[in-house]
N, CA, C and O of each residue as an XYZ file, in Angstrom:
196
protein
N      59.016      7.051    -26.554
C      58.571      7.122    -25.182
C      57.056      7.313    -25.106
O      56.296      6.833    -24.265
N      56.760      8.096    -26.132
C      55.096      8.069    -25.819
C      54.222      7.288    -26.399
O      53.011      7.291    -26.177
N      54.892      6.496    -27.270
C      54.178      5.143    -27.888
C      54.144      4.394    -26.485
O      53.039      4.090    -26.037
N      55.312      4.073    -25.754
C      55.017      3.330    -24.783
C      53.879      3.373    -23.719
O      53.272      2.402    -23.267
N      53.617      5.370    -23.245
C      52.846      5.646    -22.555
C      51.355      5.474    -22.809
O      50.498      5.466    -21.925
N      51.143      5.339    -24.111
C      50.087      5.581    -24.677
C      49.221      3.693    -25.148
O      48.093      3.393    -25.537
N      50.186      3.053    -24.910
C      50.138      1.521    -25.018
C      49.561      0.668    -23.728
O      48.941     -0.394    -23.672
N      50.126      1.777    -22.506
C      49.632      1.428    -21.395
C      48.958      1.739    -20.903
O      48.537      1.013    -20.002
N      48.294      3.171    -21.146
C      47.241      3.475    -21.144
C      45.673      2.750    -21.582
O      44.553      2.779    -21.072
N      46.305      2.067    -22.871
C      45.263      1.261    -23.427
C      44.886      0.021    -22.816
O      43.713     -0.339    -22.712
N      45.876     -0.634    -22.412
C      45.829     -2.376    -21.755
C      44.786     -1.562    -20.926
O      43.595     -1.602    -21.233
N      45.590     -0.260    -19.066
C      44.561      0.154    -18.626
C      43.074      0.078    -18.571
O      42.374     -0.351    -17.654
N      42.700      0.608    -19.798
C      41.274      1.121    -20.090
C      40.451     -0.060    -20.329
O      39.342     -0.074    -19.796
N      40.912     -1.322    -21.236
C      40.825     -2.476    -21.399
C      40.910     -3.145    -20.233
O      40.549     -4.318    -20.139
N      41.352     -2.520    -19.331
C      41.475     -4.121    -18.233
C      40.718     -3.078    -17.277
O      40.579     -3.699    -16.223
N      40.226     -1.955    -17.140
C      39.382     -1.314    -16.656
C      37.744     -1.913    -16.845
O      36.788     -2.187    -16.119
N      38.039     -1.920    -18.077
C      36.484     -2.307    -19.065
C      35.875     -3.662    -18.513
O      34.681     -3.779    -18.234
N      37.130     -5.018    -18.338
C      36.971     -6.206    -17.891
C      36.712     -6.061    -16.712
O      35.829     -6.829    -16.328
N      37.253     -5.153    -15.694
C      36.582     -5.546    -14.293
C      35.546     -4.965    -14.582
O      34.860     -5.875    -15.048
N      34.640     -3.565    -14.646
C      33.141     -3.347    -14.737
C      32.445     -4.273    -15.190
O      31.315     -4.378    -14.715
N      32.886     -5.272    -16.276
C      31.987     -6.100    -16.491
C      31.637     -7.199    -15.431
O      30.517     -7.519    -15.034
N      32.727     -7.649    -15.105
C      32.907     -8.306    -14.471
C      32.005     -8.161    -13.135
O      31.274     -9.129    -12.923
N      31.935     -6.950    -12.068
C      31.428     -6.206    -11.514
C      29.563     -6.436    -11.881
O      28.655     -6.901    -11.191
N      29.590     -5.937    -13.093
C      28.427     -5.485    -13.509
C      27.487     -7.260    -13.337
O      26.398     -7.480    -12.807
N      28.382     -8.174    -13.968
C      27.817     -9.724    -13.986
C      27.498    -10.040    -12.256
O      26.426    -10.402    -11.771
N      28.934     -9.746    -11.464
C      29.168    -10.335    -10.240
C      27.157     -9.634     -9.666
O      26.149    -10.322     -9.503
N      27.299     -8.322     -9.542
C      25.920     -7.702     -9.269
C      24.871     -8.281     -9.437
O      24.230     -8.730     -8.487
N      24.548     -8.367    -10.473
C      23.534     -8.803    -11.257
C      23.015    -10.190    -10.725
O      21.885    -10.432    -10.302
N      23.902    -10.902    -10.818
C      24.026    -12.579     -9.714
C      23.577    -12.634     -8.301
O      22.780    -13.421     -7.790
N      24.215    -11.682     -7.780
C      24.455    -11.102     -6.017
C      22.450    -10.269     -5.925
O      21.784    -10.062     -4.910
N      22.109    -10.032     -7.248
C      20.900     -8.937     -7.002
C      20.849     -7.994     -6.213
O      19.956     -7.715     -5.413
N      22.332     -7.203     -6.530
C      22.523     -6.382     -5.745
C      21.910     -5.147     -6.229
O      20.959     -5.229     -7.006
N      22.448     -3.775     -5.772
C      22.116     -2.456     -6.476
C      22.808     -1.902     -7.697
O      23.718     -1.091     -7.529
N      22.478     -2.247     -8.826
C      23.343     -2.229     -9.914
C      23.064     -0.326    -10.708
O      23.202      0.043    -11.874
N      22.750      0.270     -9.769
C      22.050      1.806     -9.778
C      23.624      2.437     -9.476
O      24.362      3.105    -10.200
N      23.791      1.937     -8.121
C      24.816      2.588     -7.144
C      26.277      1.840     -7.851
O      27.159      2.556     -8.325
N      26.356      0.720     -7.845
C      27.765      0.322     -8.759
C      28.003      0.985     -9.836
O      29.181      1.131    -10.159
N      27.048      1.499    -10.582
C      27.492      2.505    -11.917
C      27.738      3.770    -11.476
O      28.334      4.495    -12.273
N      27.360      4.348    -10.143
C      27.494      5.519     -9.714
C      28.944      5.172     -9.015
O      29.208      6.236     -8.454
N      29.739      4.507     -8.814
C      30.949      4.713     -8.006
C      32.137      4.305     -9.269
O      33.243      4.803     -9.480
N      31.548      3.411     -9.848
C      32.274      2.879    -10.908
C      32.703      4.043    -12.257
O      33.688      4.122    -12.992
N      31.282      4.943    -12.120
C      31.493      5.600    -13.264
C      30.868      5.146    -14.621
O      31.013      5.625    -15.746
N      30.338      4.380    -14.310
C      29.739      3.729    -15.756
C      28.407      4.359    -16.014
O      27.549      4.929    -15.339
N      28.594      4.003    -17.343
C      27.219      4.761    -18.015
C      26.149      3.590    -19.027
O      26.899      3.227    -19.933
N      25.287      3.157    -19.146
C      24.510      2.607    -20.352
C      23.962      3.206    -20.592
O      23.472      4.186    -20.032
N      23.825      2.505    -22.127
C      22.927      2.982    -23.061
C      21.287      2.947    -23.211
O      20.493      3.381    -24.047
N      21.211      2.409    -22.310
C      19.365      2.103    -21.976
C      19.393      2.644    -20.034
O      20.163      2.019    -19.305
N      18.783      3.433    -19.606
C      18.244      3.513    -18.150
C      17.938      2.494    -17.314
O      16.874      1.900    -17.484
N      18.691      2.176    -16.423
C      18.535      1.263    -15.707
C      17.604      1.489    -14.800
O      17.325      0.621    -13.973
């Protein structure tokens, strides 16, 4: 049972990961505020935006 829980958790996080990017591209295109999308999204980089 917790192999299962723990399997779906992962797709989750993974298909979490694909929309921010996704997000992060769509932004970037749009020249939107890519400051405030990491602030609602939760995302973090590794260089200061």
């Amino acid at each position: 049972m917790k192999t299962a829980v723990k399997k779906e958790e992962q797709k989750n996080v993974f298909r979490q990961m694909l929309d921010d990017k996704r997000a992060i591209r769509q932004c970037i295109q749009k020249k939107g505020d890519l400051k405030k999308l990491a602030e609602t999204r939760g995302i973090k980089f590794a260089t200061p935006v």
